[in-house]
C-alpha positions as a Markdown table, in Angstrom:
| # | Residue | x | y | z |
|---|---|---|---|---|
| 1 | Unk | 9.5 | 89.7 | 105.8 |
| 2 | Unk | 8.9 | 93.0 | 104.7 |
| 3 | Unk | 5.3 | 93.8 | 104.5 |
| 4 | Unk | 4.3 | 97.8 | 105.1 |
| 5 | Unk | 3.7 | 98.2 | 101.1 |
| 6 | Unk | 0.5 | 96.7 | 99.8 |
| 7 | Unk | 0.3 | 95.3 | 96.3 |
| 8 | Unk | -3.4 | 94.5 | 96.4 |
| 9 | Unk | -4.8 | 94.1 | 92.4 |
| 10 | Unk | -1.2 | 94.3 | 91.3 |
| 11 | Unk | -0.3 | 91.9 | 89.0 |
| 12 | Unk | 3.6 | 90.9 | 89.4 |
| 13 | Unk | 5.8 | 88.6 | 86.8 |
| 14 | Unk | 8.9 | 86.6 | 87.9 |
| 15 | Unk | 10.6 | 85.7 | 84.8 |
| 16 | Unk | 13.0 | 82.8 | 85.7 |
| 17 | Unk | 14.7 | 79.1 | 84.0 |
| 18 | Unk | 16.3 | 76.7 | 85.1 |
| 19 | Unk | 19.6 | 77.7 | 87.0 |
| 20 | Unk | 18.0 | 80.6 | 88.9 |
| 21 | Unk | 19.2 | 82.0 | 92.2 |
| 22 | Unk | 16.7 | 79.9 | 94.6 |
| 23 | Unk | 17.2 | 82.6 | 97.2 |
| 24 | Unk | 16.6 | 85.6 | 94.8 |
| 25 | Unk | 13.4 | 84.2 | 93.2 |
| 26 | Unk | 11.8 | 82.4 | 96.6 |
| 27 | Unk | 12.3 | 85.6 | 98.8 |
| 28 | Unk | 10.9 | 88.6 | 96.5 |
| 29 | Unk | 8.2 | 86.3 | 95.8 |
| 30 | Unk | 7.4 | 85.8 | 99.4 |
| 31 | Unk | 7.2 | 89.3 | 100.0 |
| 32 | Unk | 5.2 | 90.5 | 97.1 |
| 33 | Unk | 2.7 | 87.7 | 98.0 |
| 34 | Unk | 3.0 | 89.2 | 102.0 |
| 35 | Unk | 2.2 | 92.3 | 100.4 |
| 36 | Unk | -1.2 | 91.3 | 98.5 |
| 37 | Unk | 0.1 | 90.9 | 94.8 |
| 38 | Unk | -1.0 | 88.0 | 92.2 |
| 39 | Unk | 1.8 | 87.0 | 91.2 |
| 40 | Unk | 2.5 | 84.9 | 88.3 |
| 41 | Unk | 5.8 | 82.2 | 87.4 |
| 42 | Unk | 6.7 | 82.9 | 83.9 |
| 43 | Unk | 9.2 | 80.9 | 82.7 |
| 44 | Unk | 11.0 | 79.6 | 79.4 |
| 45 | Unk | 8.6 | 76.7 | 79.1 |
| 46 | Unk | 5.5 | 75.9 | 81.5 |
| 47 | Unk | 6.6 | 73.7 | 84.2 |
| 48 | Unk | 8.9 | 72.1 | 86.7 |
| 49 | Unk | 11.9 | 74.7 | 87.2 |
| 50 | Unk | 15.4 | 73.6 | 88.8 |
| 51 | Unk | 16.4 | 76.1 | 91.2 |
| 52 | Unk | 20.2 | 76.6 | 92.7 |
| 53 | Unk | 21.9 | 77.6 | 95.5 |
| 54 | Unk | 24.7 | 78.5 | 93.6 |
| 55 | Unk | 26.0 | 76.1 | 91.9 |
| 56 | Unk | 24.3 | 73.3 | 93.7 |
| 57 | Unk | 21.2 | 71.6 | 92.7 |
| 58 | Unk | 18.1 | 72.8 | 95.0 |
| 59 | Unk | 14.3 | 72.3 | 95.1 |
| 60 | Unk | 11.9 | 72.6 | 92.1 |
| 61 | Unk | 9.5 | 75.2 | 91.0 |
| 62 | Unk | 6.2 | 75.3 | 88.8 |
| 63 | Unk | 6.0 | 77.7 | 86.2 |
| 64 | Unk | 2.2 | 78.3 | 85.7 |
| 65 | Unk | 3.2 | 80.5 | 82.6 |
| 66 | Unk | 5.4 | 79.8 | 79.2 |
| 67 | Unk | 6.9 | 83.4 | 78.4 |
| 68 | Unk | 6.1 | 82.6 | 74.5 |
| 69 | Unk | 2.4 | 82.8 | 75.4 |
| 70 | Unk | 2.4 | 85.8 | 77.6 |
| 71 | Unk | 3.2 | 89.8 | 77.1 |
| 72 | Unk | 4.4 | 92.8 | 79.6 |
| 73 | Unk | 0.8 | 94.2 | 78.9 |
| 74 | Unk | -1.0 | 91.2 | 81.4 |
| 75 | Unk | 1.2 | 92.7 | 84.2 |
| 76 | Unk | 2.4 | 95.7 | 86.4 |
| 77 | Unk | 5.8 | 95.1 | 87.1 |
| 78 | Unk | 8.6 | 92.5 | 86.5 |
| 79 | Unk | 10.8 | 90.7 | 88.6 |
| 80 | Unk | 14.1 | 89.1 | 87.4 |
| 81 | Unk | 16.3 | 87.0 | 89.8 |
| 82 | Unk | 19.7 | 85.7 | 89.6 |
| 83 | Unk | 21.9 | 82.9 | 89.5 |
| 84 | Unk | 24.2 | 82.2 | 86.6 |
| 85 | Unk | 22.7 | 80.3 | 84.3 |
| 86 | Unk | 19.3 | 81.4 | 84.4 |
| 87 | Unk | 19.6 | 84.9 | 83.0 |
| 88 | Unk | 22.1 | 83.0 | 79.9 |
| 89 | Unk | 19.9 | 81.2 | 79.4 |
| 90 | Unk | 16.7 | 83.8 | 79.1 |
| 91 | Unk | 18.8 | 86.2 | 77.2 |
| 92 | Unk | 19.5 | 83.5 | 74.5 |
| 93 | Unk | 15.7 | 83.1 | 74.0 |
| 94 | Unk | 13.6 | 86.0 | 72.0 |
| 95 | Unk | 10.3 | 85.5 | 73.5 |
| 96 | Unk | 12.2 | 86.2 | 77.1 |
| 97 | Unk | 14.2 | 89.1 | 75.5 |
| 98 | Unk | 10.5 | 90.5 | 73.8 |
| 99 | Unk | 9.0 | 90.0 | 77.2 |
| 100 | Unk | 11.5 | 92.1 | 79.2 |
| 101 | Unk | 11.4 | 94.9 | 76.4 |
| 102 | Unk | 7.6 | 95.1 | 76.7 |
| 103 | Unk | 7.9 | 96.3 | 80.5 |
| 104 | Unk | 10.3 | 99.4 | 79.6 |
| 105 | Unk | 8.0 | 99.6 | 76.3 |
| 106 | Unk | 5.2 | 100.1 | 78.6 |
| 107 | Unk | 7.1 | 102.2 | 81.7 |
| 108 | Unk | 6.4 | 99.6 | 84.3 |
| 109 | Unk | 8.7 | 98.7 | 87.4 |
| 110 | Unk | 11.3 | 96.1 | 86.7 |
| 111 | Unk | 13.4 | 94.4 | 89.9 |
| 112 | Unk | 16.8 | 92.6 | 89.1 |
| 113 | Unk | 19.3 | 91.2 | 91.3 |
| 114 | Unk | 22.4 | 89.6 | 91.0 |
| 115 | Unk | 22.8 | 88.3 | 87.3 |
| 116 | Unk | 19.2 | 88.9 | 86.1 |
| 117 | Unk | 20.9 | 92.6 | 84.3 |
| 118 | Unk | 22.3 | 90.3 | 81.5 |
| 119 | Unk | 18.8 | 89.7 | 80.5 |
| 120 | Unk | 18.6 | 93.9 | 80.5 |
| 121 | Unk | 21.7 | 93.9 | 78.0 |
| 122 | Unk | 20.1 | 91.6 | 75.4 |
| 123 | Unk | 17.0 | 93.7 | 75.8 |
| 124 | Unk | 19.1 | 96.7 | 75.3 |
| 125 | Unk | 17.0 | 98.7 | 78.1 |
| 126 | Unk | 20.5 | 100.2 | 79.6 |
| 127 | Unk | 21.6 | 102.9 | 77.7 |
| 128 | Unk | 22.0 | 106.0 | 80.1 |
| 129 | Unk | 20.4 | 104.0 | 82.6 |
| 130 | Unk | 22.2 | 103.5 | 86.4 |
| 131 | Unk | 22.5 | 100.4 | 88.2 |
| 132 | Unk | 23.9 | 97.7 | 90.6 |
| 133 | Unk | 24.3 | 93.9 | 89.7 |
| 134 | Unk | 26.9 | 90.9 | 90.4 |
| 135 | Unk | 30.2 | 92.6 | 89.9 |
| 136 | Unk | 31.2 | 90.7 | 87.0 |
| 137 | Unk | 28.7 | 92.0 | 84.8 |
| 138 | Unk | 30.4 | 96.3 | 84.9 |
| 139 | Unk | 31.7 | 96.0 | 82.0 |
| 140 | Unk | 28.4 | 94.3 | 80.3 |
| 141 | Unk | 26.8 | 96.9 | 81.6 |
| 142 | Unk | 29.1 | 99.4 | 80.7 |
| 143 | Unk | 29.1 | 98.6 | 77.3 |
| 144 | Unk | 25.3 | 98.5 | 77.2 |
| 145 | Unk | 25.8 | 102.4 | 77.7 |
| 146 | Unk | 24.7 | 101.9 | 81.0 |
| 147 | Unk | 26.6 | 103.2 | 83.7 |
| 148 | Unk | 27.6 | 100.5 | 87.3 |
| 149 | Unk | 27.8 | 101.2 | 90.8 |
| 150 | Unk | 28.4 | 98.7 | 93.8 |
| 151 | Unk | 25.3 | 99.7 | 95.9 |
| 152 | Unk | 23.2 | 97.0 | 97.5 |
| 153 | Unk | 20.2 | 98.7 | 96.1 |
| 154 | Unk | 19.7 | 100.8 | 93.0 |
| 155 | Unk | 17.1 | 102.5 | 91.6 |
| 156 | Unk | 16.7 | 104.6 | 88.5 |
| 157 | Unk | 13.3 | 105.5 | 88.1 |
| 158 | Unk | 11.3 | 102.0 | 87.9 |
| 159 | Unk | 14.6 | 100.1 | 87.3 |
| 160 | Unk | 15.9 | 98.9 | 90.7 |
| 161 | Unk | 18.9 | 96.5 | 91.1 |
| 162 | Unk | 20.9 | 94.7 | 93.8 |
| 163 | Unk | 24.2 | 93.0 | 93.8 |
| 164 | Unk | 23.9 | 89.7 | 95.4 |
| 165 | Unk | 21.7 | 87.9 | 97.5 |
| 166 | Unk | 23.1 | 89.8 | 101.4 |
| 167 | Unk | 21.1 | 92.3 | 99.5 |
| 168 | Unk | 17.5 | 90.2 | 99.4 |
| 169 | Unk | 16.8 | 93.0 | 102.4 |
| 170 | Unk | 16.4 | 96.0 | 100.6 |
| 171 | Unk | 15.8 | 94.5 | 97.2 |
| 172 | Unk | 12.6 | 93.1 | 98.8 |
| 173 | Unk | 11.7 | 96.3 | 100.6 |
| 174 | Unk | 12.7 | 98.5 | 97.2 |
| 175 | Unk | 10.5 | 96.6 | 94.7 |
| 176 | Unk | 7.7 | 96.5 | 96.9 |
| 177 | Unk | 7.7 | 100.3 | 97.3 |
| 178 | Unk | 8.1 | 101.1 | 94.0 |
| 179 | Unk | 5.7 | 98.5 | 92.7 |
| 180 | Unk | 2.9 | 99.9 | 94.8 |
| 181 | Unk | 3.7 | 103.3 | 93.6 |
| 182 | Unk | 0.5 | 105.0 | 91.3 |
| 183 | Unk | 1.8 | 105.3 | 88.5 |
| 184 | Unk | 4.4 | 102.7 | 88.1 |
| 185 | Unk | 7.1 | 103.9 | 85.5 |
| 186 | Unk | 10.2 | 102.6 | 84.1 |
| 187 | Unk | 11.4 | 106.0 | 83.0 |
| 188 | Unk | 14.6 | 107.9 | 84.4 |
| 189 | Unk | 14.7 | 109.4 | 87.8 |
């Protein structure tokens, strides 16, 4: 686990629903915990969450925080993990789509991995903007105005991105690095 950065008095939202990526949520939240960060579980409703590895069923996970009573402004960076059918599911729900804006609104950090971007089209944050996801979602992204490459980690300014789940690794390592960055900003590089 990758622990050099210290998040000490950062405050760190992982925005997830049923359906997420059980790797992609349970890993970046290990490491900004390793790394000193409060960390809150935000998620469509509060309560039990039903995690996947892949398309099987896997463990659950509270969610401390419903996103409908919470804004970008309580925290200093976002995370957004995979899976299929939680980021349709989040990008289909306003308060989830407001909450996302907020962080770009505000130039904080956001992580993504995997599917998550799809929540990042809705939001229409992408415009000019480079990054990596799943490879199905190029031409999402593309029409987004953003533009796709298949890197296991991107980052464009406080945007960072990563394909799949091989890439937990560096995802882990980038969002820590840039989270504990003073001050964190969304903007371009």
């Amino acid at each position: 686990m990758v622990t050099e950065q210290k998040l000490d008095g950062k405050h760190v939202a992982f925005l997830f629903t049923d359906g997420v990526e059980q790797t992609e949520l349970i890993a970046p939240l290990a490491a900004a915990r390793a790394a000193g960060a409060d960390t809150a579980l935000v998620s469509l409703e509060q309560g039990p969450v039903q995690m996947f590895n892949h398309l099987d069923k896997a463990e659950t996970i509270d969610a401390a925080l419903a996103v409908k009573d919470t804004e970008a402004a309580s925290f200093d960076a976002l995370v957004l993990p995979g899976g299929v059918a939680n980021p349709d599911a989040l990008r289909r729900d306003p308060d989830a789509v407001r909450f996302i804006g907020g962080f770009f609104e505000d130039n904080k950090p956001v992580g993504a991995i995997c599917h998550a971007p799809w929540t990042l089209v809705e939001a229409d944050v992408l415009h000019g903007r480079t990054l990596t996801s799943w490879p199905s979602l190029k031409t999402d992204i593309e029409n987004a105005g953003g533009h796709w490459v298949d890197e296991n980690v991107h980052v464009d300014g406080g945007l960072i991105s990563s394909r799949k789940p091989d890439d937990l690794p560096a995802f882990c390592s980038t969002i820590l690095e840039s989270f504990a960055q003073e001050p964190a900003h969304v903007g371009h590089a």
